[in-house]
Residue, then its C-alpha position, 0 to 999 in steps of 0.5 A: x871159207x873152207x868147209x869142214x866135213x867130218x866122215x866116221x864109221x860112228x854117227x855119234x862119234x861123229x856127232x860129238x866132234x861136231x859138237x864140240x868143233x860147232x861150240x868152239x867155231x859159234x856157227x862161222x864155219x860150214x862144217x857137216x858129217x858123213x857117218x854110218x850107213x842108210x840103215x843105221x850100222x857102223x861103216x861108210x857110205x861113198x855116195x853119202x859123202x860125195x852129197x856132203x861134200x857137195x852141201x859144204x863146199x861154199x868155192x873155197x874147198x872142203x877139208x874132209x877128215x876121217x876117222x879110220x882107214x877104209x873111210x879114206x877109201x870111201x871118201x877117195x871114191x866120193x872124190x873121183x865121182x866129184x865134177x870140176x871145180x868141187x874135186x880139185x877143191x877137196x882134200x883129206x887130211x893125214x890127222x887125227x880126227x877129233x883134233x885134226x878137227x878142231x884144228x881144221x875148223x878152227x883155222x878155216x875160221x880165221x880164213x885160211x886157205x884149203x892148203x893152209x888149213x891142211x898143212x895145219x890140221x896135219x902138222x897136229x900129228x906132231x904134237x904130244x898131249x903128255x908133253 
């Protein structure tokens, strides 16, 4: 199964995502968070999330959303350092981060693939909450 891993600035943004994802999956999928930095401030920590990666990765890839731009940096950087076949198999999502989360979590919980679980989490942008 894809594992999910949620990389923010914010430990508690973070954390709440992981809430609300963890009550809606009930525990099926793996799913983990890279937040702020060793000594508790804002930011993003590329070794942080290359040890995340690594915990979640179960062979089936880890789908890695962010929740701003220098977190991709970071997380590019954590991919890079990545061995074979964990650095292949792990994609960041183009999505907004609490619903591209839901999303992610969601569909790797019915099974779907790495790329599956991306287009989906992505084509969330598509999406208007007004209507």
């Amino acid at each position: 199964m894809v594992g999910i891993l949620l990389v923010s600035h914010s430990l508690k943004i973070a954390q709440g995502t992981l809430e609300l994802i963890g009550q809606m999956t009930k525990g099926k999928v793996r799913i983990d968070i890279a937040a702020g930095t060793a000594d508790n401030r804002l930011g993003t920590d590329a070794q942080m999330i290359k040890q995340k990666i690594e915990k979640t990765h179960s062979g089936d890839g880890v789908l890695v959303l962010v929740d701003l731009g220098s977190a991709v940096i970071s997380t590019e950087l954590a991919i890079e350092n990545l061995d074979e076949p964990l650095k292949s198999t792990t994609l960041i999502a183009d999505a907004p981060f609490v619903e591209g989360a839901v999303v992610a979590a969601l569909e790797a919980s019915f099974g779907k693939n790495l790329e599956e679980v991306k287009k989906l989490t992505e084509d969330v942008k598509k999406y208007s909450k007004l209507g």
